[in-house]
VODO-443019 format. One record per residue: x, y, z of N, C-alpha, C in turn; residue in three letters. Coordinates in steps of 0.1 Angstrom, whole numbers, plus 5000, padded with zeros to 4 digits. Layout:
# VODO-443019
XYZXYZXYZALA ...
END
This chain:
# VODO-443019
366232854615367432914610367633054616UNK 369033094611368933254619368133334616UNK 367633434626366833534624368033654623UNK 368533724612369133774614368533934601UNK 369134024607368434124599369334244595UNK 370434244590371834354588371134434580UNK 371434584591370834684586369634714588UNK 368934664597367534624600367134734608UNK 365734754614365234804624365234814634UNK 365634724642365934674651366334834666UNK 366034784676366134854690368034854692UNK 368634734686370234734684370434664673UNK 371134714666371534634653373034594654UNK 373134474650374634424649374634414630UNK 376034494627375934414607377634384608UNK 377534304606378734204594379634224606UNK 379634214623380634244631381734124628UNK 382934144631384534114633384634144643UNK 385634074652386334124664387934034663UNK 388834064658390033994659391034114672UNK 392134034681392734114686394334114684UNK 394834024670395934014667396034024652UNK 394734054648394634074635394533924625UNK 394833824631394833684625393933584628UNK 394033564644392233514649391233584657UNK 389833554645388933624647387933534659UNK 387933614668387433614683385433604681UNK 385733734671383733744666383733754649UNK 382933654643383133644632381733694622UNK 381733744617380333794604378933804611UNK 378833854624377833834638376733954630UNK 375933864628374434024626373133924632UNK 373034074639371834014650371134164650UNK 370034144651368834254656367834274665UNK 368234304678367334274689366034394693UNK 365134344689364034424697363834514707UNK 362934654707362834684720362134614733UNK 362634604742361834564756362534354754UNK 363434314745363534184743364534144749UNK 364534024757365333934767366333904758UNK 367333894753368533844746369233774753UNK 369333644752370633584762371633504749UNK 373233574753374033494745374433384747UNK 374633254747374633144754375733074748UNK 377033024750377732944743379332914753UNK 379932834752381132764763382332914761UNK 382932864772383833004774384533004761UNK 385133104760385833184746385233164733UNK 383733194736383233194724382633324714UNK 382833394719383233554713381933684719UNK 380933544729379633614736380033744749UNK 380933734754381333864762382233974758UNK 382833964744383333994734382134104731UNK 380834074724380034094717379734174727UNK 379534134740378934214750379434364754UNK 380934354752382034484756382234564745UNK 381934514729381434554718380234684719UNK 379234634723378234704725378134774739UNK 378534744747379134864760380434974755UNK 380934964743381535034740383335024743UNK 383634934753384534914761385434834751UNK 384834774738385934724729384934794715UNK 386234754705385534814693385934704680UNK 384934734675384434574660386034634650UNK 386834524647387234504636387034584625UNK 385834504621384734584610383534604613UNK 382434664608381234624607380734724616UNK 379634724619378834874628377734804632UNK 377834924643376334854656375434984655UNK 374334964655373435074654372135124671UNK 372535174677371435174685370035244679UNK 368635254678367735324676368235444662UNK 368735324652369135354638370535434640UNK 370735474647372635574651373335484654UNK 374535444641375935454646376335504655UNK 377035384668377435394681379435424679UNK 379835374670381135354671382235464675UNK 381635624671382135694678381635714692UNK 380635684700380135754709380735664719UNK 381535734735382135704739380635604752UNK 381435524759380335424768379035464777UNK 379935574783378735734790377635794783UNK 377735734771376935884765375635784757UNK 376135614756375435524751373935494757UNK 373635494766372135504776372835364777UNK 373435294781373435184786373335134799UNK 373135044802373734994823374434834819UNK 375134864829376134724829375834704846UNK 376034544841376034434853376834324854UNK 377934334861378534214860378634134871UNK 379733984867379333944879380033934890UNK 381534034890382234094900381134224906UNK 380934214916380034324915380434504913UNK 382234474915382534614919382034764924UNK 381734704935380634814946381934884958UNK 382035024959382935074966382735014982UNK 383335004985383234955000383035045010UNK 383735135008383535245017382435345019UNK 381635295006380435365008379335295008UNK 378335365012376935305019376335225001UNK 375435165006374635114993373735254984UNK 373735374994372735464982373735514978UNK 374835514985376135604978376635534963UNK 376735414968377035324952376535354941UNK 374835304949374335364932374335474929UNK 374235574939374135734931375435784925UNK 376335744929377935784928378035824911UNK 377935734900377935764887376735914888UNK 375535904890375036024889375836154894UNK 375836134906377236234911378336264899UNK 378736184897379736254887379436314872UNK 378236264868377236364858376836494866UNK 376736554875376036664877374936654878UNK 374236524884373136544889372736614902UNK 371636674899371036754912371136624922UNK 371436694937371636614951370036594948UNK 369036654946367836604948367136494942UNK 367336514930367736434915368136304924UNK 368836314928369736174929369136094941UNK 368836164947368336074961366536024957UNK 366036084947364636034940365035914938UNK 366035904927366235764915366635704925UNK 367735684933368335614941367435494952UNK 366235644959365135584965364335504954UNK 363735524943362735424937363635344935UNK 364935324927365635184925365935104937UNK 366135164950366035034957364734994965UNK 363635054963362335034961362134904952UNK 362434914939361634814928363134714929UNK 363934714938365034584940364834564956UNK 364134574957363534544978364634554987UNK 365134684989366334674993366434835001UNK 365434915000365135015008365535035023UNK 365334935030365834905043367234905043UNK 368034885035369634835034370334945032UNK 369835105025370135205019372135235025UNK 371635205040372635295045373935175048UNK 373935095047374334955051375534975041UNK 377034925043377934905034378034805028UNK 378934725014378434645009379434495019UNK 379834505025380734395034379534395042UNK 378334405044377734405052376034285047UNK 376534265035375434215028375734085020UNK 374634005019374833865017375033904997UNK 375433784989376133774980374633834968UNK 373533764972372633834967372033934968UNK 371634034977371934164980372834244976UNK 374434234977375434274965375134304953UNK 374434174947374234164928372934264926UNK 372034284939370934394937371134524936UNK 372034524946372434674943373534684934UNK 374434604927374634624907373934634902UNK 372234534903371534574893371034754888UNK 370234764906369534964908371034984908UNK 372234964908372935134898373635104887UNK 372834994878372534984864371535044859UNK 370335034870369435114864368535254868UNK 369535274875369335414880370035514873UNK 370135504860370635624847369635594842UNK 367935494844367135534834367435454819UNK 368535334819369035344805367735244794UNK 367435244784366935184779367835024776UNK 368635004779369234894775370534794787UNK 370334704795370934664802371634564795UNK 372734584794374034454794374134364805UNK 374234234806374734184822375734074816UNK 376634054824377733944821377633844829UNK 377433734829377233624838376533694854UNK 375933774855375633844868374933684878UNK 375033624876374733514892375333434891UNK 376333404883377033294886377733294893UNK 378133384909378833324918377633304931UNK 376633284926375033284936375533134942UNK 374333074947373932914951372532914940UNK 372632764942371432754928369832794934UNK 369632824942368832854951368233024945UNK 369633144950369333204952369133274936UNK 370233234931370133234917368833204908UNK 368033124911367033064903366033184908UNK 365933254923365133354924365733464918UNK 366533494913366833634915366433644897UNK 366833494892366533514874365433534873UNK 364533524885362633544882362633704885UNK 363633784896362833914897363833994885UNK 364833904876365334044867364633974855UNK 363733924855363433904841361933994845UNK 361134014857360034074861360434254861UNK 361934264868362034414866362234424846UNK 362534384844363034394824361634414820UNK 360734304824359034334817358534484821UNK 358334514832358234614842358634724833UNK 360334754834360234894826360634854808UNK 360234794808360334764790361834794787UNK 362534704796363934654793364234574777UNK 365534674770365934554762367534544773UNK 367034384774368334304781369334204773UNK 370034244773371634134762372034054779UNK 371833954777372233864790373533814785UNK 374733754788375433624785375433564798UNK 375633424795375433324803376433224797UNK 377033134805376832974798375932874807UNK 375332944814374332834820372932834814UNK 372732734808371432694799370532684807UNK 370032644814369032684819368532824826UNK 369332894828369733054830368833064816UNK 369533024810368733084794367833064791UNK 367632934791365932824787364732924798UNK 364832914809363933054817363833144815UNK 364333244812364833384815364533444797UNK 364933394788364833464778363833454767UNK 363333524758362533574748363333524740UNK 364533544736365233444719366433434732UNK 367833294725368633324726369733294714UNK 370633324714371633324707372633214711UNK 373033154701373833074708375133074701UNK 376333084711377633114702378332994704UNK 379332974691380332874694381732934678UNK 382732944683383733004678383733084669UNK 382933204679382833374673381433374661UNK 381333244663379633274655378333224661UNK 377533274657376033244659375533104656UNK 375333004658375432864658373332884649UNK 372432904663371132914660370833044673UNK 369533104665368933224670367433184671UNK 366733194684365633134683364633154695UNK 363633144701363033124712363732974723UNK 363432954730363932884740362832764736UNK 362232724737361632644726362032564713UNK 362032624704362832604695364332554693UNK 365332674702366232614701366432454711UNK 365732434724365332274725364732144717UNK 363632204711362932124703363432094688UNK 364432204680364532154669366332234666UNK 367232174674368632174673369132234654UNK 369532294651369732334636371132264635UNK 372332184647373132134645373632104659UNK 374531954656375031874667375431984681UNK 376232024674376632144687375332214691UNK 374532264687373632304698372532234704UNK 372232084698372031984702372531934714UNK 373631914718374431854728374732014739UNK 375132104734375132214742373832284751UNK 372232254745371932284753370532164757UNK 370532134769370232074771370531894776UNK 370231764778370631664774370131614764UNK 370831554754370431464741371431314738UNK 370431244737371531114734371631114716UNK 372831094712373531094699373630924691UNK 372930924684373530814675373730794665UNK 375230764657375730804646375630694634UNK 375130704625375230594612374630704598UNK 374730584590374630574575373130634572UNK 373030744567371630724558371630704549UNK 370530584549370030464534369330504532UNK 367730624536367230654527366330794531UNK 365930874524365030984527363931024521UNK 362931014527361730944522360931084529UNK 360131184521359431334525359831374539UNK 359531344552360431464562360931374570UNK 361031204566361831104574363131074568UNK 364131024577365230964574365830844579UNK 365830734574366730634578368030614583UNK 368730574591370130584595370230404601UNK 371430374593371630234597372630274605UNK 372630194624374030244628375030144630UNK 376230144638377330034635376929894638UNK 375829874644375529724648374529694638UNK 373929774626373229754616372029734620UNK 371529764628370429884633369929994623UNK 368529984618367930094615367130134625UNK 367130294620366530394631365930484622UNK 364930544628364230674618364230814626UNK 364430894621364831064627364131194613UNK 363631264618363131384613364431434605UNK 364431434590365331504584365931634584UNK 366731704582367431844579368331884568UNK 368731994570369432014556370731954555UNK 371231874567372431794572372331664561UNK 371331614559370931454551371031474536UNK 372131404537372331304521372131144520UNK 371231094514371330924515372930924510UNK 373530824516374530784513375930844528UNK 375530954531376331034539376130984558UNK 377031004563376931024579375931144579UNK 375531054591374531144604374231114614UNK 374031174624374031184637372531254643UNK 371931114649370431134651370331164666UNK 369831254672369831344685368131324690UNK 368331264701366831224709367031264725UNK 366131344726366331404740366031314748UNK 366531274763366131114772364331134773UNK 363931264781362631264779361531184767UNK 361931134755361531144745361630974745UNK 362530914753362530794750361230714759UNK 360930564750360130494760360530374765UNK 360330314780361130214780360230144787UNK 360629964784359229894787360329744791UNK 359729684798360329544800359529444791UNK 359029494785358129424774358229514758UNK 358729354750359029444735358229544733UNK 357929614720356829684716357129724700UNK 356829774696357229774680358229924678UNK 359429854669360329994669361030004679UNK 360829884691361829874703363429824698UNK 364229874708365229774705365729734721UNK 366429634721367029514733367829644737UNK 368329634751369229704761369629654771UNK 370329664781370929644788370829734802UNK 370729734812370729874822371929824827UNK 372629984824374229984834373730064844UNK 373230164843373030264855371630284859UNK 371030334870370030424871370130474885UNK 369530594883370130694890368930804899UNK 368830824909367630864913367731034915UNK 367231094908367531314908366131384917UNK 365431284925364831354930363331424925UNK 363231464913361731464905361731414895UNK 363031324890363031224879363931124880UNK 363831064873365030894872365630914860UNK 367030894857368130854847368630714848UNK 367830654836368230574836369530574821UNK 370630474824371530484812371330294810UNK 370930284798370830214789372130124777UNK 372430014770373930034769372729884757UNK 373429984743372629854731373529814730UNK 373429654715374029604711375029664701UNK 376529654708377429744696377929864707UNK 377729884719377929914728377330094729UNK 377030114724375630284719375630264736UNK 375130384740373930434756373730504754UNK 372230504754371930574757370830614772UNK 370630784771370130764788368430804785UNK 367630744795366430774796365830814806UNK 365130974806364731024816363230964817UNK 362930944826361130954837361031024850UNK 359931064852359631124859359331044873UNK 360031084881359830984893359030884901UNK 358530944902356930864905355530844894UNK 356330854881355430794870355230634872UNK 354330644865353930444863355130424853UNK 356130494850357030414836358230294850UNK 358830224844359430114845360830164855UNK 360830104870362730174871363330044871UNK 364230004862365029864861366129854872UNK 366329784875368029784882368729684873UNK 369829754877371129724867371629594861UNK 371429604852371429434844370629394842UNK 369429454841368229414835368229454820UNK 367229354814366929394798365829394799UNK 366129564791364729634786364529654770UNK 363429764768363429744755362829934755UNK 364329954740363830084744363430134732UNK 362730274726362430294713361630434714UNK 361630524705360630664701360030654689UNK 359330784690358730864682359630894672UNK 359730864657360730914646360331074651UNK 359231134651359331264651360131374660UNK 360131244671360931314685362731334680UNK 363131284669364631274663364631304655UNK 366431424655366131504641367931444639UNK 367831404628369131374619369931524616UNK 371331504624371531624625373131574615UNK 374231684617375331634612376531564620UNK 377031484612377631394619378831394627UNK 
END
């Protein structure tokens, strides 16, 4: 459930936030969150879901409806965005062109009144600890798309701030460069005991990269949890299907029996799924099994049921196979490529079935 703590101790406190911008729909709704010092935060949820919102909230750049943010116990709401210790990172990189890469990042210092001496220190160690020392003098038309987002990052953090914001910062990468660059900002964040607020909508961006994530869906916090957790034990369909793949199958529960549940589905099929606070005997539900979770055999087995292969599909370190039961259900089943499990071709009958524990009866 949520970890939430209004009014708490927290390194940033979010209590009872609002964000409406017409006064009628609310964009961020009843949001309390309390994030740690030195803790990876990633907001995670489909566009206009109030997570970049939340983000310009706490940069200061918009202001809550209601409700108050606390950095290191101080009400932020008067204090203008400069004066907040924060660094932002987006993923426009907006880097001057005309000036060199040390110029970029020192430029905000420059206009605090930092000593010229002062400034060429920080400037040098930040592009030190972003490997980019060689490039100092180099303009930014001059530098590949990841090199760009490095030098956003050192003059995010060349004010020293305790607290980095970033807004989708790699999503105009290649998946390539992207997947390295999420390993050295999650190594600089350990390094100086970064608390980082990421938003993302790329799940796996988040399943890697973060300590809890948050997950939003229309201006609220859906589940709050480790990256773990929120895979392994969905608190509802939406974050079930959002993050991750999950096959869905919807029916009747006939009965609930200590932490099992029964679900008869439209072809009168029973199935068994790990219960939640979703399950009423008598009521719809919707039982969520990750493909990894399934097993599939060309030979019955107990708890199997008959299928059909419409698809399978080859990804290179695994197989998808899509599956199609009686009553027309599919579901898909992942294996690992070169496992001993079964690769059917299409039109074959198999027989598929899990673990009740691996399925949690969610809502319908």
């Amino acid at each position: 459930m949520l970890d939430v703590t209004p009014g708490g101790h927290g390194h940033v406190v979010l209590s009872a936030i609002t964000k409406s911008y017409d006064g009628r729909h609310l964009v961020v709704r009843d949001l309390n969150l309390s994030i740690r010092k030195g803790e990876f935060l990633t907001l995670l949820g489909p566009s206009g879901s109030g997570k970049t919102t939340t983000l310009m909230m706490l940069a200061g750049f918009e202001y809550p409806t209601s409700g108050e943010i606390r950095i290191d116990g101080a009400p932020v709401h008067a204090m203008p965005p400069e004066k907040r210790n924060i660094g932002m990172v987006f993923q426009n990189y907006a880097l001057f062109p005309h000036m060199t890469v040390a110029e970029n990042i020192g430029y905000g210092l420059k206009v605090r009144r930092v000593s010229k001496t002062e400034i060429d220190r920080r400037v040098r160690a930040v592009l030190e600890t972003v490997h980019l020392a060689e490039l100092a003098d180099r303009r930014p038309g001059m530098l590949s798309g990841g090199q760009q987002q490095r030098v956003a990052l050192a003059r995010a953090l060349v004010f020293e701030p305790s607290i980095v914001l970033m807004d989708e910062p790699l999503g105009a990468l290649d998946k390539k460069l992207r997947e390295h660059l999420q390993f050295e900002i999650r190594q600089i964040a350990q390094r100086f005991n970064l608390t980082v607020i990421y938003v993302t909508h790329d799940q796996y961006e988040a399943l890697t990269m973060s300590d809890r994530i948050a997950i939003f869906n229309d201006g609220q916090v859906q589940q709050l949890g480790s990256a773990e957790e929120i895979y392994a034990r969905p608190v509802n369909r939406f974050v079930a299907e959002f993050v991750g793949d999950n096959n869905c199958l919807r029916g009747r529960v006939t009965a609930v029996q200590d932490e099992r549940a029964s679900l008869k589905l439209e072809n009168g099929t029973i199935i068994y799924a790990r219960t939640t606070e979703h399950v009423r005997p008598g009521s719809m539900s919707t039982s969520v099994i990750r493909p990894e979770a399934l097993r599939m055999s060309d030979q019955p087995f107990e708890g199997a049921m008959e299928a059909i292969v419409s698809d399978s599909i080859f990804c290179g370190d695994q197989t998808r196979t899509v599956v199609e039961l009686a009553g027309k259900e599919s579901l898909v089943v992942k294996s690992a490529a070169h496992s001993e499990a079964i690769h059917p071709i299409k039109g074959q009958t198999v027989h598929v079935g899990w673990a009740w524990e691996d399925a949690w009866a969610l809502d319908a």
